[in-house]
C-alpha positions as CSV (number, residue, x, y, z in Angstrom):
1,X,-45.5,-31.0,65.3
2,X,-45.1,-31.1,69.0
3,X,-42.3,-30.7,71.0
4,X,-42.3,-34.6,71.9
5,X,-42.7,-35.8,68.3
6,X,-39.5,-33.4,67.8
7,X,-37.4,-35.8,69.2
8,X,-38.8,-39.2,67.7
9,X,-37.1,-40.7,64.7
10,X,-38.5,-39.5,61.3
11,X,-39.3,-43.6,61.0
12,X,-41.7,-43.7,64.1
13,X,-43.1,-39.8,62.9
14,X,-44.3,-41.5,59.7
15,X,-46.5,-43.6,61.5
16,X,-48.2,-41.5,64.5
17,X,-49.9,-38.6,62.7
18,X,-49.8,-35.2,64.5
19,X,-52.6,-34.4,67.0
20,X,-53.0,-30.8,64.7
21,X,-56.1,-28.6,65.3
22,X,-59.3,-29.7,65.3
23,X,-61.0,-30.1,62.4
24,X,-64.0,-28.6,61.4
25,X,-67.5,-30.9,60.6
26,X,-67.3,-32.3,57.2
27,X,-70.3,-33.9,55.4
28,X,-70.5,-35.4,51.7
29,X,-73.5,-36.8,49.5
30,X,-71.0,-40.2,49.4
31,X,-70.7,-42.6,53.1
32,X,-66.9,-42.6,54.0
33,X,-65.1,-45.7,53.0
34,X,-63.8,-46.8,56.5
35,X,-61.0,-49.6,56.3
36,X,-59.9,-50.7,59.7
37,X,-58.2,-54.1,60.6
38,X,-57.8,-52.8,63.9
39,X,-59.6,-50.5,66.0
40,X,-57.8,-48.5,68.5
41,X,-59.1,-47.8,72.2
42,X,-58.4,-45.4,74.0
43,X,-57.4,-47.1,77.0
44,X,-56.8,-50.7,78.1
45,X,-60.1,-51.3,80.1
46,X,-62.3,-50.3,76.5
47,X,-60.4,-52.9,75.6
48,X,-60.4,-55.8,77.7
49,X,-64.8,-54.6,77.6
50,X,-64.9,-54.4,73.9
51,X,-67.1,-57.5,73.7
52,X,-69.5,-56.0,75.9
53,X,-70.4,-53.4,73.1
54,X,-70.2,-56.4,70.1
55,X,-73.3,-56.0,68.6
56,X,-73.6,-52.1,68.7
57,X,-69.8,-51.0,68.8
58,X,-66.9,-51.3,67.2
59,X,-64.3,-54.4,68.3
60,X,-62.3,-55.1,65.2
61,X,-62.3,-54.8,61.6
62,X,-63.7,-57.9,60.7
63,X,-66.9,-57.2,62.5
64,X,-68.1,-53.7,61.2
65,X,-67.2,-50.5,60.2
66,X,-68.7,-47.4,60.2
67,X,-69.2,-48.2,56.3
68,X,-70.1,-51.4,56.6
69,X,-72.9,-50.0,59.7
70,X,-74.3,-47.6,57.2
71,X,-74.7,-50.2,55.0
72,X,-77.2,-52.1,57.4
73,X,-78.8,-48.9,58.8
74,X,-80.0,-48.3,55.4
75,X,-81.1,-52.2,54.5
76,X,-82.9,-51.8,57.7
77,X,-84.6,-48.6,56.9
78,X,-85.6,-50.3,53.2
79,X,-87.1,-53.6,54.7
80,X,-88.4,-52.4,57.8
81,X,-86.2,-54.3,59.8
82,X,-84.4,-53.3,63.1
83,X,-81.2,-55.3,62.2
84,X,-79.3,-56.1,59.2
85,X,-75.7,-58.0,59.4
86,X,-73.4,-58.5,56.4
87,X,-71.9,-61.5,55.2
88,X,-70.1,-62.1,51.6
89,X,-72.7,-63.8,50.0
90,X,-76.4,-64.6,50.0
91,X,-75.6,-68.2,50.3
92,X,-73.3,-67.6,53.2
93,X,-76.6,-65.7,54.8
94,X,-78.7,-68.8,53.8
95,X,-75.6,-71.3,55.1
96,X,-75.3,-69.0,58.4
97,X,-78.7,-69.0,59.3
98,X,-79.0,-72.1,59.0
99,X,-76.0,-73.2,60.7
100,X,-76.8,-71.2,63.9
101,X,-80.6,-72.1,64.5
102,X,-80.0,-75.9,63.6
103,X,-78.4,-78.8,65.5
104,X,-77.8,-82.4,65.8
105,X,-81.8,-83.9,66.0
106,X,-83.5,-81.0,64.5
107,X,-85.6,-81.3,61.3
108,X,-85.7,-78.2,58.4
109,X,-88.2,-78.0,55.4
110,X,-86.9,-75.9,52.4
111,X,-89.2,-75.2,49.5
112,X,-88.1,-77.8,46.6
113,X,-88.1,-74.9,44.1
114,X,-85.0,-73.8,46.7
115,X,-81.2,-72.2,45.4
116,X,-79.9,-75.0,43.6
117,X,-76.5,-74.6,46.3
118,X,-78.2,-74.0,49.4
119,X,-80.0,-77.6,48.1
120,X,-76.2,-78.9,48.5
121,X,-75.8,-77.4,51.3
122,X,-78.6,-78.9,53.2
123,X,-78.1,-82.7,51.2
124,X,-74.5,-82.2,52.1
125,X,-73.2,-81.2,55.3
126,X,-76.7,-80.6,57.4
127,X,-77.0,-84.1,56.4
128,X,-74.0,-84.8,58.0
129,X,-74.3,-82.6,61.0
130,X,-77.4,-84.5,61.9
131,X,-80.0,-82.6,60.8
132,X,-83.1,-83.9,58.9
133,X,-84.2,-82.4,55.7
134,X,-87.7,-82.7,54.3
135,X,-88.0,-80.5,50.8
136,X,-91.8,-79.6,50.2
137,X,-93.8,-78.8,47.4
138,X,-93.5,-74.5,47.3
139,X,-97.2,-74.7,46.6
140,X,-98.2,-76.3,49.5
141,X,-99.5,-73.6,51.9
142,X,-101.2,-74.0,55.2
143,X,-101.2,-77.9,54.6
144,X,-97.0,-77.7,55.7
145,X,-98.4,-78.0,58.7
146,X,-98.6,-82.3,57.7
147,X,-95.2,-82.2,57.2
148,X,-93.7,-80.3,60.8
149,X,-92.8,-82.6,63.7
150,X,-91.9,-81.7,66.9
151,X,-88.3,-81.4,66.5
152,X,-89.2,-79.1,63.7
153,X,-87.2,-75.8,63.9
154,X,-87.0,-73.9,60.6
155,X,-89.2,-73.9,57.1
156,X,-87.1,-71.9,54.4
157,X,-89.3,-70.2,52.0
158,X,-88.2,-68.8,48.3
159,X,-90.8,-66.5,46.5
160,X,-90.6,-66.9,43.7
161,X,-88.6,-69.9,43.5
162,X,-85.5,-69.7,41.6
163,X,-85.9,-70.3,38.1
164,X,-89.0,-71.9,37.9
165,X,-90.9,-69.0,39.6
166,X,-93.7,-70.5,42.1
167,X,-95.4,-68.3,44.3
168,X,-95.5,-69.5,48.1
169,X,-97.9,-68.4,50.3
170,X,-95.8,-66.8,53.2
171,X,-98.7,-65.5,55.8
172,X,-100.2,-69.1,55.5
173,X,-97.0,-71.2,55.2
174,X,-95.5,-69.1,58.4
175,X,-99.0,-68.8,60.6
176,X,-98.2,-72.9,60.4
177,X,-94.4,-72.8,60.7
178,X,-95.0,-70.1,64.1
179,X,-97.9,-72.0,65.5
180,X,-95.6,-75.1,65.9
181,X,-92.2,-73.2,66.8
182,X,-90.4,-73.0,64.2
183,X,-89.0,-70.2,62.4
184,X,-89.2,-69.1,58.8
185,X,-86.0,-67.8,56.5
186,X,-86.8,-66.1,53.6
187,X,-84.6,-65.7,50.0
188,X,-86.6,-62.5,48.7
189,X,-83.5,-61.8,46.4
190,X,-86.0,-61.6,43.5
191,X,-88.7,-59.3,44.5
192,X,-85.9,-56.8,47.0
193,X,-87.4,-55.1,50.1
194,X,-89.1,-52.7,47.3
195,X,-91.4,-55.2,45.9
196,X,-92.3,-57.3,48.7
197,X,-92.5,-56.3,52.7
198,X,-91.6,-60.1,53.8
199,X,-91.1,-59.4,57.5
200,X,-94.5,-58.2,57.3
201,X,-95.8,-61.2,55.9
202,X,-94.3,-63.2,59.1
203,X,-90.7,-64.0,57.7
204,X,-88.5,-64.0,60.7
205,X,-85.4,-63.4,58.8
206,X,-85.1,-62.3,55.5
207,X,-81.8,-63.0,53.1
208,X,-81.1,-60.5,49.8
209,X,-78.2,-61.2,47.7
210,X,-76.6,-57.8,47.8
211,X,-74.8,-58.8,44.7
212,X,-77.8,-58.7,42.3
213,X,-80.2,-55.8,42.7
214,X,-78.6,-54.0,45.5
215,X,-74.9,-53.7,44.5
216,X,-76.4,-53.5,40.4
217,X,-73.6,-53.6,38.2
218,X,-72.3,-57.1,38.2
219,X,-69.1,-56.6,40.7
220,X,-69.9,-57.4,44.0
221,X,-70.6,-60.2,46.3
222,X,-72.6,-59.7,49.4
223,X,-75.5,-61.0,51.2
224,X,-77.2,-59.1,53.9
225,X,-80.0,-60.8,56.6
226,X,-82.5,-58.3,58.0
227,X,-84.9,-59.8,61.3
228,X,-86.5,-57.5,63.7
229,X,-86.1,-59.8,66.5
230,X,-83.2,-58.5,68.4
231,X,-82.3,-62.3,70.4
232,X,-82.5,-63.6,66.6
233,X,-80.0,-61.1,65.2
234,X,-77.4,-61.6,68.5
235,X,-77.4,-65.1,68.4
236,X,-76.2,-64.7,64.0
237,X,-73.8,-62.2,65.3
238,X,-72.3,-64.1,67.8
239,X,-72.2,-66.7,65.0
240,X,-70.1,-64.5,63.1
241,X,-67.6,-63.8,65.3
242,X,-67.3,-68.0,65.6
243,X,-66.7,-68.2,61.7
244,X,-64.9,-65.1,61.1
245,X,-67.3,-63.5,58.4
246,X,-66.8,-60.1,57.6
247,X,-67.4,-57.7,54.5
248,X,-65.1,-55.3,53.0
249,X,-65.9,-52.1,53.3
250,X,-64.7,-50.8,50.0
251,X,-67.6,-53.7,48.6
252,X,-70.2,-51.8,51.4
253,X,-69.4,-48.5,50.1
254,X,-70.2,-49.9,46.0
255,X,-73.4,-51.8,47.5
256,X,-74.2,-48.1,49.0
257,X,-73.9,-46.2,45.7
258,X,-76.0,-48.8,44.1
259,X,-78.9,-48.3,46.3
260,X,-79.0,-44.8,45.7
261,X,-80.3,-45.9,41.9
262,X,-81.4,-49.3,42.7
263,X,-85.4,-48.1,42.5
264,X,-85.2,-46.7,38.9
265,X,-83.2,-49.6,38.0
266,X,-85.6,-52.2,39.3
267,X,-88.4,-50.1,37.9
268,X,-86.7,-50.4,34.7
269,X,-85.7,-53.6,34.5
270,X,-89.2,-54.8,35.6
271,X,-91.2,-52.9,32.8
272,X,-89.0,-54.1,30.1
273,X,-88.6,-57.8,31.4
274,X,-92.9,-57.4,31.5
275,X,-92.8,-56.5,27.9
276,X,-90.2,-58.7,26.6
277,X,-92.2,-61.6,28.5
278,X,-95.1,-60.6,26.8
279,X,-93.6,-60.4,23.4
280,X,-92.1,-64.0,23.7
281,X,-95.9,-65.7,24.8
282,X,-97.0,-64.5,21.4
283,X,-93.6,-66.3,19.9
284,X,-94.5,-69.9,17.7
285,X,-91.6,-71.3,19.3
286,X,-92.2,-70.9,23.1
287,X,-94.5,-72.8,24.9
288,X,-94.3,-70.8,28.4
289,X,-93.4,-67.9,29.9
290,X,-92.5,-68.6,33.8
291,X,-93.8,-64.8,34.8
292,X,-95.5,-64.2,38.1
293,X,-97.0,-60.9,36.9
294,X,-98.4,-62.7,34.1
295,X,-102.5,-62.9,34.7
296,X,-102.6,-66.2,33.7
297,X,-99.5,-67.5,35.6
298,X,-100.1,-69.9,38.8
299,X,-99.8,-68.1,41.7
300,X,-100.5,-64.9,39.9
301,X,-103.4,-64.2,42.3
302,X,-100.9,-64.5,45.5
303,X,-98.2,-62.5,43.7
304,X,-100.6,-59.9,43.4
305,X,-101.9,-60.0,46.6
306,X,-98.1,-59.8,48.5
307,X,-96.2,-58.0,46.3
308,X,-95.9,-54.5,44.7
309,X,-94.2,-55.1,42.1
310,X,-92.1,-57.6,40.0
311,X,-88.1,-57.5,39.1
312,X,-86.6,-58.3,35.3
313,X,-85.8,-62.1,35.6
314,X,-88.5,-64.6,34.1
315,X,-87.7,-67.9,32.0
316,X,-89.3,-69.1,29.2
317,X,-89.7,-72.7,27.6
318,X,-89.6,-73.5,24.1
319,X,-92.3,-76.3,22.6
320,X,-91.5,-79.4,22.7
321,X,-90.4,-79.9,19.1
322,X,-87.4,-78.2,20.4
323,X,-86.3,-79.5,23.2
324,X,-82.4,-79.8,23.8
325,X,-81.9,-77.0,21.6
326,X,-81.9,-74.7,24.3
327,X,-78.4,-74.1,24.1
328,X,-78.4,-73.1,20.6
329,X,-80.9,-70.3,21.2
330,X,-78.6,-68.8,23.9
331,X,-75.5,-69.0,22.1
332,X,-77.3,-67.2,18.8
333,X,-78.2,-63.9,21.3
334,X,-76.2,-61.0,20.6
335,X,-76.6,-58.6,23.9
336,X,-77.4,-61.4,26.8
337,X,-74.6,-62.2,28.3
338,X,-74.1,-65.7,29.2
339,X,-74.0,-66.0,33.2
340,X,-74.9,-67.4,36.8
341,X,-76.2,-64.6,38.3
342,X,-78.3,-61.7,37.8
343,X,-79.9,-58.6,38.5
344,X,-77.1,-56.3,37.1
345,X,-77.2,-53.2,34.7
346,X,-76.4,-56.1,31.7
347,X,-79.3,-58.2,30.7
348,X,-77.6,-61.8,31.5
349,X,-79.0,-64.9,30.1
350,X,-78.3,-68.8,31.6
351,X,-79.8,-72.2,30.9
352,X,-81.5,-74.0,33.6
353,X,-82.2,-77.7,34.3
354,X,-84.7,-78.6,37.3
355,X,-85.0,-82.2,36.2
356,X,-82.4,-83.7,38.4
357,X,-82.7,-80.9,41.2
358,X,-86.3,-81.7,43.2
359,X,-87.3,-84.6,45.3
360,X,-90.8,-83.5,46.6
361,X,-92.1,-82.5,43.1
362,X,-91.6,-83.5,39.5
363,X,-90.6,-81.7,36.9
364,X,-90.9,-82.9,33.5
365,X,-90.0,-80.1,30.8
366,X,-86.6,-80.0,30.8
367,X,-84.6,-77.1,29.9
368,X,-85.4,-73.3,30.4
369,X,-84.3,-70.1,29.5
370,X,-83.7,-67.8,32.3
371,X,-83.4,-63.7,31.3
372,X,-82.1,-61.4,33.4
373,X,-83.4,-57.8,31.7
374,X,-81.2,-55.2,32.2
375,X,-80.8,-51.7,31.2
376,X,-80.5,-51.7,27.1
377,X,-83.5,-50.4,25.3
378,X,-86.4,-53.1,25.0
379,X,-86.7,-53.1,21.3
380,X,-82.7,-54.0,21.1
381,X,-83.4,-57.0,23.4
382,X,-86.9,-58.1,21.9
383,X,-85.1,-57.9,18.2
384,X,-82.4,-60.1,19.7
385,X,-84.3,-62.3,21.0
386,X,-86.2,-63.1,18.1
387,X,-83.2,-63.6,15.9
388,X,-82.1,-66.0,18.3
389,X,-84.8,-67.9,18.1
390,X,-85.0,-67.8,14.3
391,X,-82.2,-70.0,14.2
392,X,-84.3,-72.9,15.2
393,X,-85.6,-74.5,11.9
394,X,-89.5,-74.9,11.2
395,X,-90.6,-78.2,13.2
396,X,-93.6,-80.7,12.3
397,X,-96.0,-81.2,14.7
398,X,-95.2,-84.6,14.7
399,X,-92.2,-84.4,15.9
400,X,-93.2,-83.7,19.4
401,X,-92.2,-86.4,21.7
402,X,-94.1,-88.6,23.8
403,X,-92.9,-87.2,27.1
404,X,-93.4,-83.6,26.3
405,X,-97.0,-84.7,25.3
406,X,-97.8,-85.6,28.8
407,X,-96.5,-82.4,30.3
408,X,-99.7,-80.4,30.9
409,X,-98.3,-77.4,33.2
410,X,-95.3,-75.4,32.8
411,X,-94.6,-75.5,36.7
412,X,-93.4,-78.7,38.9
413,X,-96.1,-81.5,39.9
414,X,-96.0,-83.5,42.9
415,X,-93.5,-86.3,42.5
416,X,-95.2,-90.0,42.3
């Protein structure tokens, strides 16, 4: 204690820590956990210039901490990306980028295989902001080109696309999307920066849903955005600060543990799902297996071409005969859990309907499965699976019904 906190009340000494001796350098395997509402400057000219250093320094809790910085040092590092910036979800980095490079005039196309909220999202209030929305067949390629005006300003990609699983092609569909001016934001929360290098492939910015593969175990919600341009990234920062987004760095410091085992987990995940996906084609009760590392899948040959590797979540469709009994089949399975999301160390299992949710294709086979493979050994899960599926009885073939009869692919069609 010094001879000036000798005299202060032992109230006010509770709250102003000693000055002490310094301390010598401490380093740990584990990033501190930094929480800060407030960050102190040392005099009151940092302060009034603590804007000036926004995107690099430190001006307030909401907008970074040294956790929450290590956290995008090493996204950046993983996607070869010279900025990442954290928001709490991967919708609210789909919502923000779309928010800050769209106004009143401008015109967006989003694959119609998109997120089924960021599809609200864009219905809903870009509608209403004034913003024109054109959804596109995911397998278009080059030919998006026909769709761009000149007030077109941003073409969101998702590869695959969620649930149903088509394959875009990215260096085509943003060679079009750059030659007319218009930027390209990516959802890669499926394949992670280890299984597909989409700023590479001429994504401008790039959105992962920390909360699946990243973070791992089911208990976190984050969503990161990685870009190498820096005028991109300042103008999303600045964005931030508008809308007061902000992560918590005790949610950073879990999404930093679970990168440290994210590539054995993903490797994991991916073999089993492979097998189990597999094992379920050779089923007499499922028609499909939506699988882009399946040979015979469509898009297969562009999956192969972009991407190093595949994650654990595919969907499957039973035949016809069954149809609407979807639910039934979940509800039978012992070790899926039965949830929205995915990605976690639990293998997670949801039903899906597209039917109602495209505009610029057609889908016409109803109910799917979607697995999220997880960690537990893949002879438990196959087993389950199978006894799941043995609760559907025996159907005749003639019991097939007309509509399913006309459904000759297992992926969308163009709409009418």
């Amino acid at each position: 204690m010094t001879r000036a906190q000798k005299f202060l009340a032992p109230a006010t000494r509770a709250l102003h820590p000693p000055a002490g001796k310094p301390q010598p350098l401490f380093n740990g395997l584990a990033t501190p956990t930094v929480r800060a509402s407030t960050v102190v400057f040392p005099d009151a000219a940092s302060f009034d210039a603590r804007y000036a250093s926004f995107y690099d320094g430190y001006t307030y809790g909401l907008f970074g901490t040294p956790t929450s910085r290590a956290l995008e040092d090493q996204l950046c590092a993983m996607s070869g990306a010279s900025h990442s910036l954290l928001v709490p979800s991967g919708q609210a980095a789909l919502s923000l980028v779309l928010m800050t490079f769209l106004k009143p005039g401008d015109h967006v196309l989003i694959t119609d295989s998109c997120y089924g909220p960021i599809r609200a999202f864009a219905t809903g209030w870009l509608a209403s902001w004034g913003v024109s929305v054109t959804f596109y067949d995911p397998l278009i390629s080059a030919s998006i080109g026909d769709l761009m005006t000149s007030v077109t300003k941003l073409v969101l990609v998702e590869s695959p696309g969620s649930n149903t699983m088509e394959i875009q092609d990215l260096p085509a569909i943003t060679e079009v999307a750059h030659a007319n001016g218009a930027l390209v934001l990516g959802d890669m929360t499926w394949a992670t920066p280890l299984h597909c290098d989409a700023l590479e492939l001429g994504v401008d910015l790039v959105v992962d849903a920390l909360s699946k593969y990243a973070s791992g175990h089911g208990d976190v919600l984050m969503g990161a955005i990685t870009t190498r341009s820096d005028d991109l990234y300042r103008r999303l920062k600045d964005m931030t600060r508008l809308l007061g987004l902000g992560v918590s760095p005790d949610d950073c410091s879990l999404v930093l543990r679970g990168l440290q085992t994210m590539p054995l987990r993903v490797e994991r995940s991916s073999q089993s799902a492979l097998t189990i996906a597999h094992h379920m084609r050779a089923r007499p009760k499922i028609e499909a297996v939506l699988h882009p590392a399946m040979p015979d899948f469509p898009g297969h040959d562009i999956w192969k071409r972009d991407f190093t590797g595949a994650s654990g979540v595919f969907s499957v469709l039973l035949k016809p005969q069954y149809k609407g009994r979807e639910n039934e089949v979940i509800d039978a399975l012992k070790l899926f859990a039965i949830g929205a999301s995915w990605g976690s160390a639990r293998s997670v299992v949801a039903p899906q309907d597209p039917t109602n949710g495209r505009t610029a294709t057609r889908w016409t086979r109803g109910k799917i499965i979607r697995l999220s493979i997880g960690l537990e050994s893949v002879q438990d899960l196959m087993a389950d699976l199978d006894q799941a599926l043995d609760h559907l009885p025996k159907a005749r073939a003639d019991s097939i019904s007309e509509h399913a009869r006309h459904a000759t692919s297992p992926l969308s069609r163009p709409a009418a």
